[in-house]
py3Dmol code that shows the C-alpha trace and the ligand (Angstrom):
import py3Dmol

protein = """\
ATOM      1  CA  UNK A   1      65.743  81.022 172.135  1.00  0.00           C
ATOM      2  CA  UNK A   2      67.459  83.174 169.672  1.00  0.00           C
ATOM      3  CA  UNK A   3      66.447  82.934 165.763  1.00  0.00           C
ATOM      4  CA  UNK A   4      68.840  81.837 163.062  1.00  0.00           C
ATOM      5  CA  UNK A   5      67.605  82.083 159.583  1.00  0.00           C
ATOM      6  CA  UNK A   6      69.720  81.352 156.129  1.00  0.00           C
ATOM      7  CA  UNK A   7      69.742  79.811 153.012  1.00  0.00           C
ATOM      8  CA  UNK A   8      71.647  78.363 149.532  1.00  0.00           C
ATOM      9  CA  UNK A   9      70.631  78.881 146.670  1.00  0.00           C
ATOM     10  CA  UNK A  10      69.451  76.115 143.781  1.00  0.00           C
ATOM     11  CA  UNK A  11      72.021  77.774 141.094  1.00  0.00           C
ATOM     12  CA  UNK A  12      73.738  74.115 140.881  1.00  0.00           C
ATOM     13  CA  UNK A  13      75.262  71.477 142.503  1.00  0.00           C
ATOM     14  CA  UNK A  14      76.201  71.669 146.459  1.00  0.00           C
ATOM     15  CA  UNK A  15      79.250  71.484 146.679  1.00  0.00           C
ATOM     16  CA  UNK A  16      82.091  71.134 149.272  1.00  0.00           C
ATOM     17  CA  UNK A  17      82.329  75.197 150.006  1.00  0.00           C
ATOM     18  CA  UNK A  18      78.806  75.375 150.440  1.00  0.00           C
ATOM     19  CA  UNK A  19      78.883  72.284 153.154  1.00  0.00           C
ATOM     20  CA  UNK A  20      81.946  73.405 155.063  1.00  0.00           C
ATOM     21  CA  UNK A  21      80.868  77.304 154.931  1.00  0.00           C
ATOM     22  CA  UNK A  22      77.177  76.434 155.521  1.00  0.00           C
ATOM     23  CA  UNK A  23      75.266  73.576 156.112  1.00  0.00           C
ATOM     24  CA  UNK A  24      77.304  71.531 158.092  1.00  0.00           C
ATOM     25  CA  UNK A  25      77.671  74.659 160.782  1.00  0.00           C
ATOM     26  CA  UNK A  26      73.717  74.728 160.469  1.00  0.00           C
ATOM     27  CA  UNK A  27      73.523  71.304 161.966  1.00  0.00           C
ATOM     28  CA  UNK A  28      74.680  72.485 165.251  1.00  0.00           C
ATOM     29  CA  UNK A  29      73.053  75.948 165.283  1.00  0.00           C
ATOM     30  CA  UNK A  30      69.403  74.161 165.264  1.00  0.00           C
ATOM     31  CA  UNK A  31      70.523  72.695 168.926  1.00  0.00           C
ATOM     32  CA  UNK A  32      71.420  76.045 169.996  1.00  0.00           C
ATOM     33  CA  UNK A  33      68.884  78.372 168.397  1.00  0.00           C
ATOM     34  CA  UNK A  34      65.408  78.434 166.743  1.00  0.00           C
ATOM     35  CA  UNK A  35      66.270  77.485 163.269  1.00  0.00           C
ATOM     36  CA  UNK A  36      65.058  78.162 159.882  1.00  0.00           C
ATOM     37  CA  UNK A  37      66.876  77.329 156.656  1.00  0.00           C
ATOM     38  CA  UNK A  38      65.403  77.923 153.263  1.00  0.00           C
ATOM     39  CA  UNK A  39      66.193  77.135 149.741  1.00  0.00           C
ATOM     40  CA  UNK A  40      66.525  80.675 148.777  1.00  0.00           C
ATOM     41  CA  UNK A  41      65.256  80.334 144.941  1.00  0.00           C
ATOM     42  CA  UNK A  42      63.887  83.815 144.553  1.00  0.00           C
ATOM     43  CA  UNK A  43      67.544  84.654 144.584  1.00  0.00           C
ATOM     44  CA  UNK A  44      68.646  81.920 141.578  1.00  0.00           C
ATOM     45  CA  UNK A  45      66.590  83.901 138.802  1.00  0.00           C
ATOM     46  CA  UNK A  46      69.192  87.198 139.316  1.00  0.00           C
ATOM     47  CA  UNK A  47      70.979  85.782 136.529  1.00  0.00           C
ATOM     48  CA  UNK A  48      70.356  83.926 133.673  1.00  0.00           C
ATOM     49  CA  UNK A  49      68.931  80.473 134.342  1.00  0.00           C
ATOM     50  CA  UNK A  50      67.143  77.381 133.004  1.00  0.00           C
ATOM     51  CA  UNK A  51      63.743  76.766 134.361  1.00  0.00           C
ATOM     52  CA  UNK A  52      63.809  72.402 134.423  1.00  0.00           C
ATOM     53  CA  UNK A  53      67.345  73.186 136.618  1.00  0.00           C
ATOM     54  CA  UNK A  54      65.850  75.813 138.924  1.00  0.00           C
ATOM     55  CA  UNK A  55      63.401  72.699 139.942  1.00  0.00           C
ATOM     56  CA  UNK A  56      65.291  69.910 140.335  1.00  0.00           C
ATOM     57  CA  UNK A  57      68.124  71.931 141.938  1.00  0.00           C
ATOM     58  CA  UNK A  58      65.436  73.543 144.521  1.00  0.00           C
ATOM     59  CA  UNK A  59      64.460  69.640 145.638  1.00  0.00           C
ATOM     60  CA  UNK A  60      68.031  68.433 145.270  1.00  0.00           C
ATOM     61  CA  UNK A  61      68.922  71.338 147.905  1.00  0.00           C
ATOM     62  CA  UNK A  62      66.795  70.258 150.092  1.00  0.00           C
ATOM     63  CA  UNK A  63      66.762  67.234 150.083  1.00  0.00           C
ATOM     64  CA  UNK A  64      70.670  67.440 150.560  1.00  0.00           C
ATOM     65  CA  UNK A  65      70.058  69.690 153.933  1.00  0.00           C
ATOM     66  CA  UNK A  66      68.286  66.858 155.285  1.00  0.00           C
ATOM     67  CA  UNK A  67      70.828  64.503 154.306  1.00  0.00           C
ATOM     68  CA  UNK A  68      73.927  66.528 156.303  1.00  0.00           C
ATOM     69  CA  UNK A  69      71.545  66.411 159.081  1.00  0.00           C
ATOM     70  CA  UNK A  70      69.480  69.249 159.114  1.00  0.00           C
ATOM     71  CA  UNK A  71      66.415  68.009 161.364  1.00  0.00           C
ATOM     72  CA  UNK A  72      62.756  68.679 160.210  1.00  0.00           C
ATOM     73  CA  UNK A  73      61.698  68.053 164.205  1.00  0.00           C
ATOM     74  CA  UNK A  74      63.622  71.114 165.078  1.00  0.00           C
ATOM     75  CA  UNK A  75      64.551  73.127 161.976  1.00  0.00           C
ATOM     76  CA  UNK A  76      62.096  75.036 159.459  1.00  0.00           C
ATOM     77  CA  UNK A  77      62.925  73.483 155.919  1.00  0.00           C
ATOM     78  CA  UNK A  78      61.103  75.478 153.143  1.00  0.00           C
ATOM     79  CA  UNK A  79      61.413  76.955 150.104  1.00  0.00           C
ATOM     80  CA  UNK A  80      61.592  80.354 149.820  1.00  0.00           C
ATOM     81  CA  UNK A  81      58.894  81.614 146.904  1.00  0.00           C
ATOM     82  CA  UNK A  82      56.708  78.786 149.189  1.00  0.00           C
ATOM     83  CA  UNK A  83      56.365  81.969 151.478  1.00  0.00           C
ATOM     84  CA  UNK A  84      54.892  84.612 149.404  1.00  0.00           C
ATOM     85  CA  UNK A  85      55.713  87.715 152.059  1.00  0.00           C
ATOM     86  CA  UNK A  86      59.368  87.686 151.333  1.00  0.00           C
ATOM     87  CA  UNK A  87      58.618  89.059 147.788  1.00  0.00           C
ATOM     88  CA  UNK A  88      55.566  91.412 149.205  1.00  0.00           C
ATOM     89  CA  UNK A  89      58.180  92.341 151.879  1.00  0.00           C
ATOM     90  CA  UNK A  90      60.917  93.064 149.615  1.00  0.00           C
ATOM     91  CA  UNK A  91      58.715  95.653 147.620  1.00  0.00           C
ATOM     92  CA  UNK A  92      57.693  97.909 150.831  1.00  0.00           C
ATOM     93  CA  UNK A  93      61.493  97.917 152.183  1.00  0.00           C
ATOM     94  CA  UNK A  94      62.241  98.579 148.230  1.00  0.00           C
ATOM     95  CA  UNK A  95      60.909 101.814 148.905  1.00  0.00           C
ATOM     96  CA  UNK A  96      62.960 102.823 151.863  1.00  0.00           C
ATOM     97  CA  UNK A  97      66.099 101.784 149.954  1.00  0.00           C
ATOM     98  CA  UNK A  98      68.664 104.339 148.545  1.00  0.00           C
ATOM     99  CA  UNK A  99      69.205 103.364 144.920  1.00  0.00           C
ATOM    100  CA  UNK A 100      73.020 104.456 146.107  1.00  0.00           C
ATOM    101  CA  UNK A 101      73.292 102.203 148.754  1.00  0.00           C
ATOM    102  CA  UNK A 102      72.408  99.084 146.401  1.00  0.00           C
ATOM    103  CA  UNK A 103      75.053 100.552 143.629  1.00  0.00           C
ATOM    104  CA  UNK A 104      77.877 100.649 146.278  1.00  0.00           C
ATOM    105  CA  UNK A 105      77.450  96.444 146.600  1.00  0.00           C
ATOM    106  CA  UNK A 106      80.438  94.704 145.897  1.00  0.00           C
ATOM    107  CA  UNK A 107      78.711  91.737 144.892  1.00  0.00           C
ATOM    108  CA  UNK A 108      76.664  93.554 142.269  1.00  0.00           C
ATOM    109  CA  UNK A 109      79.609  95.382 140.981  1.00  0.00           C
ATOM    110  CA  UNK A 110      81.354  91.835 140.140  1.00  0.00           C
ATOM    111  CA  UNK A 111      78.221  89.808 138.797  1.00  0.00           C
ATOM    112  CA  UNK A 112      76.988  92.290 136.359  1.00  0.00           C
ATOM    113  CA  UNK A 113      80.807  93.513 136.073  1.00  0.00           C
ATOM    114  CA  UNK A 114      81.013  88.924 134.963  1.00  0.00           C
ATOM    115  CA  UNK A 115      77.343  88.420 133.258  1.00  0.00           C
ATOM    116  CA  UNK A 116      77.872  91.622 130.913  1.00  0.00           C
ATOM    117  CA  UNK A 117      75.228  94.559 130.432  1.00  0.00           C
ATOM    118  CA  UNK A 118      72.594  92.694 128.544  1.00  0.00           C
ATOM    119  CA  UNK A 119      72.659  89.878 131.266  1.00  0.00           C
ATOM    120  CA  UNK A 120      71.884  92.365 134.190  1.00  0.00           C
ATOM    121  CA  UNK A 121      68.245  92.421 135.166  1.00  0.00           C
ATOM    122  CA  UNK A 122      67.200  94.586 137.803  1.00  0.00           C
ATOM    123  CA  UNK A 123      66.833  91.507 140.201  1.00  0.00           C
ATOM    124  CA  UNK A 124      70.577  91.744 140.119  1.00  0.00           C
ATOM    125  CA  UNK A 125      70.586  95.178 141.705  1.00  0.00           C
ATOM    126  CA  UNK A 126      67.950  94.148 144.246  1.00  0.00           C
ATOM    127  CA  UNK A 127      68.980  91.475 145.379  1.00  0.00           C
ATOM    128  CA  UNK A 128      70.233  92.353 148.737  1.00  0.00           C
ATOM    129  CA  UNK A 129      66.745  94.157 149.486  1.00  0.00           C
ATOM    130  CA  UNK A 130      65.200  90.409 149.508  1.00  0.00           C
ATOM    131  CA  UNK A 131      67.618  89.208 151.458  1.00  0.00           C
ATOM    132  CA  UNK A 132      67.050  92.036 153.490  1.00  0.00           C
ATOM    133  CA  UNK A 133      63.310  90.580 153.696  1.00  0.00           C
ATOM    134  CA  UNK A 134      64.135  87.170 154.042  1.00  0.00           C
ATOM    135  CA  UNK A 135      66.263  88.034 157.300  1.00  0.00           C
ATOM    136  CA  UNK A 136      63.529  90.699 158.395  1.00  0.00           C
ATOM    137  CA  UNK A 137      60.420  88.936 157.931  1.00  0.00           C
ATOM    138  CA  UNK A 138      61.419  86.389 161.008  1.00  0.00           C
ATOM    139  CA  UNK A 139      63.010  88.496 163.499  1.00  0.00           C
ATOM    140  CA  UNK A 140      66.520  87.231 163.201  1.00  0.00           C
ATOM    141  CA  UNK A 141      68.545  87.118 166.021  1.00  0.00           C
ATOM    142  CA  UNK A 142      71.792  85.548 164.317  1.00  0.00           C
ATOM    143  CA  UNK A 143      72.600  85.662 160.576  1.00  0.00           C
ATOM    144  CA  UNK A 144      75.492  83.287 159.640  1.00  0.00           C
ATOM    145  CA  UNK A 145      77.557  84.958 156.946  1.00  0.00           C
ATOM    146  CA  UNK A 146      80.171  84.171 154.913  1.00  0.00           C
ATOM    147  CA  UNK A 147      82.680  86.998 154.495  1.00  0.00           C
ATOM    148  CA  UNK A 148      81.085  87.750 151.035  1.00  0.00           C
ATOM    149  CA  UNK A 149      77.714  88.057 152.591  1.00  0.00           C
ATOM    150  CA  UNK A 150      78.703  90.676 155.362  1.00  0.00           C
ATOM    151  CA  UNK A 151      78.531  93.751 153.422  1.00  0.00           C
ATOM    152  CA  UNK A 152      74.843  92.611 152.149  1.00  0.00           C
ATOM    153  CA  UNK A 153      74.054  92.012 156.282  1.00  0.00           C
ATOM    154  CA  UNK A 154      75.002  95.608 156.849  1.00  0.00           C
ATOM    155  CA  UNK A 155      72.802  96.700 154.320  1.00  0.00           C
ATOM    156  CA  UNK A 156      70.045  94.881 156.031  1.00  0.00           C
ATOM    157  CA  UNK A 157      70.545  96.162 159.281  1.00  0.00           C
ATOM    158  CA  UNK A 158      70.880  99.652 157.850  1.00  0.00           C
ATOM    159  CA  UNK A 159      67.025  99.327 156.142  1.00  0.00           C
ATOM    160  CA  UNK A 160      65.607  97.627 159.314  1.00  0.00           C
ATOM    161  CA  UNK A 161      67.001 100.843 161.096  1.00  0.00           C
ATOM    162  CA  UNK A 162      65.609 102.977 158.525  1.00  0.00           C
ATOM    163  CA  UNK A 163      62.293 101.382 158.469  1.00  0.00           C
ATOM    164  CA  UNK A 164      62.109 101.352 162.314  1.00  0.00           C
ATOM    165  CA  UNK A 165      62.425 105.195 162.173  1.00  0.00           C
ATOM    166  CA  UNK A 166      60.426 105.910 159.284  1.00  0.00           C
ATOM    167  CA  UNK A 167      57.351 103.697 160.564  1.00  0.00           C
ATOM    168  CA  UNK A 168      57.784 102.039 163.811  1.00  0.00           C
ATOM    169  CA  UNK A 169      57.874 103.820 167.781  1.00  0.00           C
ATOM    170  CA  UNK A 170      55.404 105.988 167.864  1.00  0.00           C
ATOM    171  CA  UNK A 171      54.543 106.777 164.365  1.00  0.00           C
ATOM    172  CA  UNK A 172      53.362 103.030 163.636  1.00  0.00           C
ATOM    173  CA  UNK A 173      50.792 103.311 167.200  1.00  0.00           C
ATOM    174  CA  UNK A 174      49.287 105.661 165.894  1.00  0.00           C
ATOM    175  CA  UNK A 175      48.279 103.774 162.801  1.00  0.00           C
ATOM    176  CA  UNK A 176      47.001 101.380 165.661  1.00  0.00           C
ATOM    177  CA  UNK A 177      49.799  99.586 166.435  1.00  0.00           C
ATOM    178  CA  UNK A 178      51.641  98.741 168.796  1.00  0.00           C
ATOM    179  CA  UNK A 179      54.427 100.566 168.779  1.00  0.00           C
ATOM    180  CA  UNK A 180      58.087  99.595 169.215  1.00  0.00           C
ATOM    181  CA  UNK A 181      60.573  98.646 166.348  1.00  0.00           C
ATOM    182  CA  UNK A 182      59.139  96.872 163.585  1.00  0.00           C
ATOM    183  CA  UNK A 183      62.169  94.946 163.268  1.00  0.00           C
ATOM    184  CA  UNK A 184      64.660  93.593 165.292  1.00  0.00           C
ATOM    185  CA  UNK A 185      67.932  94.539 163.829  1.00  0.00           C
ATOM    186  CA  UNK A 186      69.897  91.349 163.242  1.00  0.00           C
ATOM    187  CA  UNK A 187      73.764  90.697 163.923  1.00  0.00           C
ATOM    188  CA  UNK A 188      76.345  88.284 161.776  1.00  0.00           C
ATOM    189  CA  UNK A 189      77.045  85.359 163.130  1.00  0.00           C
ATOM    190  CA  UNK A 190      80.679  84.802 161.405  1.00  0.00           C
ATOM    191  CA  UNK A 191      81.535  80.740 160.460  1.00  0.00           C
ATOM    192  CA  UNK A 192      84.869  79.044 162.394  1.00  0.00           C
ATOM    193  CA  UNK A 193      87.754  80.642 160.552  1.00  0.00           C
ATOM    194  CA  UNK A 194      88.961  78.440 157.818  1.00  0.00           C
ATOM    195  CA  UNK A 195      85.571  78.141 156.260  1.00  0.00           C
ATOM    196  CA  UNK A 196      86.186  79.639 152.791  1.00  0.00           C
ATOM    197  CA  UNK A 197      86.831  76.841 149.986  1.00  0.00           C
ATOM    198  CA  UNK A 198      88.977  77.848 147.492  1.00  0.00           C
ATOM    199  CA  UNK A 199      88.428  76.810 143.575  1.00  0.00           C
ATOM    200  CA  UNK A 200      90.246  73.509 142.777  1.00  0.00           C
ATOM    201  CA  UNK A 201      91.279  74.899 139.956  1.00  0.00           C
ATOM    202  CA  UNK A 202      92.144  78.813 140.776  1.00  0.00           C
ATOM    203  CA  UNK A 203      93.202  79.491 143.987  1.00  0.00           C
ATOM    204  CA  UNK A 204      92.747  83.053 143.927  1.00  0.00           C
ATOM    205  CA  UNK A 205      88.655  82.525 143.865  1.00  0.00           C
ATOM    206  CA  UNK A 206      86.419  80.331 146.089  1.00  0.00           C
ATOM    207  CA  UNK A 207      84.830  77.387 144.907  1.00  0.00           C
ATOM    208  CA  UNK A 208      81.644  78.404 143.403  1.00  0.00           C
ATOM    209  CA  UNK A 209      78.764  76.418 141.698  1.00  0.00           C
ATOM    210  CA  UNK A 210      78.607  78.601 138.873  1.00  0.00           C
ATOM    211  CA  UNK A 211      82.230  78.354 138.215  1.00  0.00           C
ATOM    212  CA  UNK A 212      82.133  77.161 134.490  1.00  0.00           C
ATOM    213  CA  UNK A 213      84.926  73.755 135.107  1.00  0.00           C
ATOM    214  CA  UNK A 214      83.083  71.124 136.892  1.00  0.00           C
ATOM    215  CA  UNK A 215      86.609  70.195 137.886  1.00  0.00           C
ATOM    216  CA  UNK A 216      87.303  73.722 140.249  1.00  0.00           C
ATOM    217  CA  UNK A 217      85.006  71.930 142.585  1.00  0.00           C
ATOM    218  CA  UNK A 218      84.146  68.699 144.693  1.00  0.00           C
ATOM    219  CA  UNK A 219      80.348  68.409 144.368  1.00  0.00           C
ATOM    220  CA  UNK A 220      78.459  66.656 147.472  1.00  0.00           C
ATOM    221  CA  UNK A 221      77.140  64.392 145.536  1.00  0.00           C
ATOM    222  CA  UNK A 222      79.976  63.339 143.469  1.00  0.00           C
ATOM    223  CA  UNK A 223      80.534  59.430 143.394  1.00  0.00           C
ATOM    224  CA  UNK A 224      83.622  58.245 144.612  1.00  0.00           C
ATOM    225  CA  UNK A 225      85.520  58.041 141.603  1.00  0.00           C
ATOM    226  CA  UNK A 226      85.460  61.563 140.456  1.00  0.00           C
ATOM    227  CA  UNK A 227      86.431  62.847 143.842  1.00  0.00           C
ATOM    228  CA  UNK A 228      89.303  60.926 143.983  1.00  0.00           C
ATOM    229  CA  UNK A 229      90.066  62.199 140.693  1.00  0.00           C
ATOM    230  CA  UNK A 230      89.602  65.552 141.121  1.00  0.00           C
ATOM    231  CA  UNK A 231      92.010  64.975 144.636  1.00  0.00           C
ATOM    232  CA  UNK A 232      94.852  63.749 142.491  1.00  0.00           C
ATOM    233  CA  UNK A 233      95.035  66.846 140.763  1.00  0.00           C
ATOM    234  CA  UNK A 234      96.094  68.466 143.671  1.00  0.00           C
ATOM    235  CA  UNK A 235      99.742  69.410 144.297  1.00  0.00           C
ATOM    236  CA  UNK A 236     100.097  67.811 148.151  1.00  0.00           C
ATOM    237  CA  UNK A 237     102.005  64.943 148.112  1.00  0.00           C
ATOM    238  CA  UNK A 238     100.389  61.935 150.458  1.00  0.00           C
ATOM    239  CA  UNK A 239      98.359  64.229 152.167  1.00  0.00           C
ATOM    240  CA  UNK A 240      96.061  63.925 149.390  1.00  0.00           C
ATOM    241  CA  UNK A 241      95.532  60.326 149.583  1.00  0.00           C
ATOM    242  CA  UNK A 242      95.246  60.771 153.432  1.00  0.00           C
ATOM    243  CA  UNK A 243      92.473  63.823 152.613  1.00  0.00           C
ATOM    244  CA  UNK A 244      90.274  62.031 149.765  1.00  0.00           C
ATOM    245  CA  UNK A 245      89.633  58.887 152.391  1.00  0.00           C
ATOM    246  CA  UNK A 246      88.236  61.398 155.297  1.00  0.00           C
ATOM    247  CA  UNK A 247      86.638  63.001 152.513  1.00  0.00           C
ATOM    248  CA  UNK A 248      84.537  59.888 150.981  1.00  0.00           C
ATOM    249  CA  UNK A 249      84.411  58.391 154.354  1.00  0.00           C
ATOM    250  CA  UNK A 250      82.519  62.304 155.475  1.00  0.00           C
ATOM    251  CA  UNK A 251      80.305  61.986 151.791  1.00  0.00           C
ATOM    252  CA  UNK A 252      79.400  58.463 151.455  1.00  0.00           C
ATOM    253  CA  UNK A 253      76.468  58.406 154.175  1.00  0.00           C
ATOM    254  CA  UNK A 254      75.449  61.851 153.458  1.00  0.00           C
ATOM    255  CA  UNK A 255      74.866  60.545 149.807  1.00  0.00           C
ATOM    256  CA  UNK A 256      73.350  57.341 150.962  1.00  0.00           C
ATOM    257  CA  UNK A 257      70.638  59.536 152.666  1.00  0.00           C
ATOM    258  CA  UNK A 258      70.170  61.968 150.226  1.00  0.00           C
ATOM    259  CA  UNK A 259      69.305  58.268 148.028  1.00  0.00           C
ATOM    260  CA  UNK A 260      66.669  57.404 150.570  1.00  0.00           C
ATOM    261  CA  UNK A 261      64.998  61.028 150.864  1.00  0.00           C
ATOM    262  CA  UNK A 262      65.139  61.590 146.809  1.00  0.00           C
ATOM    263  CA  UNK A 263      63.100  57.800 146.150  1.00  0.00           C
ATOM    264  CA  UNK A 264      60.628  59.077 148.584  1.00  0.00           C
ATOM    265  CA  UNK A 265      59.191  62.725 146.977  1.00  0.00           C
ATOM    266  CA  UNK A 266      56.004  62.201 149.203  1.00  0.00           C
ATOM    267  CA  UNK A 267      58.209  62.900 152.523  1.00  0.00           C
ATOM    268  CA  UNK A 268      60.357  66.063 151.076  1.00  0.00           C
ATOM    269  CA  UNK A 269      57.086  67.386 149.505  1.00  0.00           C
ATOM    270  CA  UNK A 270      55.955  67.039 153.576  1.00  0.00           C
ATOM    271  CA  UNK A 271      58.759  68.323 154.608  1.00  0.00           C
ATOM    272  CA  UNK A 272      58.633  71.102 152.891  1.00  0.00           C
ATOM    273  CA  UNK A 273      54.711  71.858 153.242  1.00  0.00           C
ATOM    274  CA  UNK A 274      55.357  71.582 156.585  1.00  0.00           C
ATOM    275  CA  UNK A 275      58.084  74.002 156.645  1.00  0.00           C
ATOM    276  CA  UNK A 276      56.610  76.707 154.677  1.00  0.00           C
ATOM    277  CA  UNK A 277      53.722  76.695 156.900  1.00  0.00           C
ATOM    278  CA  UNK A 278      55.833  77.139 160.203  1.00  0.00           C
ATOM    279  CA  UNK A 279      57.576  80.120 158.349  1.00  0.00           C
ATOM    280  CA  UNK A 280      54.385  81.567 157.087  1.00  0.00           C
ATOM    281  CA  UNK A 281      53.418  82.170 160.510  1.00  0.00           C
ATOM    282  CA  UNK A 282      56.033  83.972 161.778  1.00  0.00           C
ATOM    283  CA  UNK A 283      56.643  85.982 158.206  1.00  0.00           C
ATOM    284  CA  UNK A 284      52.791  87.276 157.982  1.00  0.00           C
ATOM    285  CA  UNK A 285      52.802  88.913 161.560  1.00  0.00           C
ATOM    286  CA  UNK A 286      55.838  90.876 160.252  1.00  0.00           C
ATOM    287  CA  UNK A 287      54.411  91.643 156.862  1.00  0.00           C
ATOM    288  CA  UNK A 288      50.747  92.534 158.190  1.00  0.00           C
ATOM    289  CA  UNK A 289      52.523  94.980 160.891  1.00  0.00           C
ATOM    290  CA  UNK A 290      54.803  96.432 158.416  1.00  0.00           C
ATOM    291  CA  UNK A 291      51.583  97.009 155.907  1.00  0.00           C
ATOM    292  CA  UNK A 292      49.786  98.788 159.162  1.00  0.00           C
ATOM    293  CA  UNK A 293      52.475 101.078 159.948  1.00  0.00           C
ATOM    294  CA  UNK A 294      53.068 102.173 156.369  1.00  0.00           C
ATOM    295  CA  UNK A 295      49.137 102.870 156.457  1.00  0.00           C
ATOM    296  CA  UNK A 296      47.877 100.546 153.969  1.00  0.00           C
ATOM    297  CA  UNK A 297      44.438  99.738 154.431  1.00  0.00           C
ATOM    298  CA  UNK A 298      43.444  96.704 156.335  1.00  0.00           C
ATOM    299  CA  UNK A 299      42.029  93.392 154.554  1.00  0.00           C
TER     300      UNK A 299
END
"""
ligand_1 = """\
35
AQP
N 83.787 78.246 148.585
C 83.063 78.444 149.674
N 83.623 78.248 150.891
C 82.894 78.411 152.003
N 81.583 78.764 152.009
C 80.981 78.971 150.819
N 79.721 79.310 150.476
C 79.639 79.370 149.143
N 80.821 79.073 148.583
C 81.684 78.819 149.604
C 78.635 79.533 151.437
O 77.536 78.748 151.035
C 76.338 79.414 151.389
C 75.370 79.408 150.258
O 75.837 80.179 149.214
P 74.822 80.658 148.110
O 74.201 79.522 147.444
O 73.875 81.657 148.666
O 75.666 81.457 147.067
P 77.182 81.704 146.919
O 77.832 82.124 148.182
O 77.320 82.639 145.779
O 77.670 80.236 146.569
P 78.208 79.699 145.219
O 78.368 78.253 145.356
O 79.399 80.487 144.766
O 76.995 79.934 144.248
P 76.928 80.757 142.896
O 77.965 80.163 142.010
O 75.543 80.525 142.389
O 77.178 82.204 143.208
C 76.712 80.810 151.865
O 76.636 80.828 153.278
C 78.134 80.971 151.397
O 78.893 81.822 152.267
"""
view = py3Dmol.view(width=600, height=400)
view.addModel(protein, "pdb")
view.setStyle({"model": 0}, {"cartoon": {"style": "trace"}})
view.addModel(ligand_1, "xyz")
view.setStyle({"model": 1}, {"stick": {}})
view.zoomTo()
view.show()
C-alpha cells in the first residue's frame, strides 16, 4: 500500500475549509492507502501564540479527526512534537537547504509580509524544512495539498533529491549502509476541484482560522444557531436556507461525536499514545539512516 501522511494545525478552531479541503477527503484515503494524519503543532508556534490555546486546540483537533471519521484501527492519529525525529530531522535537512530557496516561499513572503518584522521568528522562515521532515521521515507516497501547500511540496521534493545525492547511493554504503535513496521523493496528491473555502466575509481570501472576524468563517463546531446566522448573511436567495439544513444535518453528528470523544480524555490520550508510537517506528528508521549516511557516530 502506498503512504499518505498530512496534518492541520491547532492555530484555532476547525473550520468548514479545513473539513472540505482536508479531513473529510482523509476519510476515504485511509481505505485506499496507509494513512497517517498528525496534529502538526510544531508548525502553530511560527507565529505568535498563546500557550493554554496551543493545548486545548492540539486535543480539540484531534479529537475532531476522529469525529469526521478518521479511524484509529486503520489511520495513525498523533501529535506531531509526540514524535521527537521530525524536529531532529528538520535540523540535518536544515543543512542541505539553500537559505534562497526558503526566501523565494510565497507563504513566508505573505505571513511575515501580515505579522510585521518584530513578529517574524526564524520558525517562520523554516517552516517548510519541517514539513519537509514531517513528509520525509515516513516515506510518503502521496501528499494531499491544497493549492497553497504545493509550492512548499516542491520544496520538499527538491531537499529529498538533494539529500539523496549528497548522502544516499553509494556514498551512504560506504558509511555502512545500505545504499539506495534515503528518501523516497513524494508526489501531491491534489483535493477534488472545488475544495478551496472562501472567507464568509471577503471573498477574495479563503476562509482561514486566523482570520481576525469569527464571522468570515463556519467553525465545525459551531452550534446550530450561529451557523444559521452566519448563512443568512449570505447574498443567495433560498439557496441559503436549502444550504444551512445540509449543512447542520452534515455537522450535527460530527459534533455529537466529538461530545462523546472530548468526556472521555482517557481514550484520545490512547489514541494518541498509540499513534505516536506507530509513527515513531517508521520515523526513527529514517532518522537513524539519515544520521549514518551523514556520518554521525552511532549510539
Ligand atoms: N478555506 C479553505 N478551503 C479549503 N481547504 C482549506 N484548508 C485550509 N483552509 C482551507 C486546508 O486545511 C488543511 C489544514 O490547514 P492548516 O491548518 O495546515 O493551515 P492553513 O492552510 O493555513 O489553514 P488555516 O485555517 O488558514 O489556518 P491558519 O489561519 O492558522 O493559517 C490544509 O490541507 C489546507 O489546504
Amino acid at each position: 500500500k502506498k503512504r499518505v501522511v498530512s496534518g492541520v494545525q491547532p492555530t484555532g478552531l476547525v473550520h468548514l475549509g479545513n473539513y472540505l479541503g482536508a479531513i473529510k477527503n482523509w476519510v476515504s484515503l485511509q481505505d485506499l492507502y496507509e494513512t497517517l494524519f498528525f496534529i502538526v503543532d510544531l508548525h502553530a508556534i511560527t507565529l505568535p501564540y498563546e500557550a493554554p490555546q496551543l493545548s486545548k486546540a492540539t486535543r480539540s483537533t484531534a479529537a475532531i479527526y476522529l469525529a469526521c471519521g478518521i479511524d484509529s484501527s486503520k489511520a495513525s492519529i498523533f501529535v506531531q512534537s509526540h514524535v521527537r525525529a521530525h524536529v531532529e530531522l528538520m535540523w540535518l535537512l536544515s543543512s542541505s537547504t539553500p537559505i534562497g530557496w526558503l526566501n523565494r516561499m510565497i507563504q513566508f513572503k505573505e505571513k511575515s509580509r501580515k505579522a510585521g518584522d518584530e513578529n517574524v521568528g526564524v520558525a517562520l522562515l523554516t517552516y517548510p524544512v519541517l514539513m519537509a521532515s514531517d513528509i520525509l521521515l515516513y516515506q510518503s507516497d502521496l501528499v494531499p495539498v491544497g493549492e497553497d501547500q504545493t509550492q512548499h511540496l516542491e520544496l520538499t521534493r527538491e531537499i529529498a533529491e538533494r539529500v539523496n545525492n549528497l548522502y544516499g547511493g553509494r556514498k551512504w554504503k560506504k558509511m555502512g549502509g545500505r545504499g539506495g535513496s534515503l528518501f523516497k521523493v513524494p508526489e501531491a496528491l491534489i483535493p477534488p476541484a472545488g475544495a478551496r473555502v472562501m472567507s464568509l466575509t471577503d471573498g477574495l481570501s479563503k476562509m482561514s482560522k486566523s482570520a481576525p472576524s469569527d464571522q468570515s468563517r463556519i467553525n465545525l463546531l459551531d452550534p446550530k444557531d450561529e451557523v444559521i446566522g452566519e448563512c443568512q448573511n449570505m447574498n443567495w436567495g433560498s439557496f441559503k436556507t436549502t444550504l444551512t439544513d445540509a449543512l447542520i444535518d452534515h455537522l450535527q453528528p460530527i459534533q455529537v461525536r466529538y461530545e462523546e470523544i472530548m468526556a472521555d480524555p482517557d481514550y484520545l490520550d490512547d489514541v494518541l499514545l498509540k499513534g505516536a508510537g506507530k509513527a515513531s517506528e517508521i520515523a526513527d528508521v529514517t532518522l537513524n539512516n539519515v544520521y549514518q549516511a551523514m556520518g554521525f557516530l552511532r549510539r
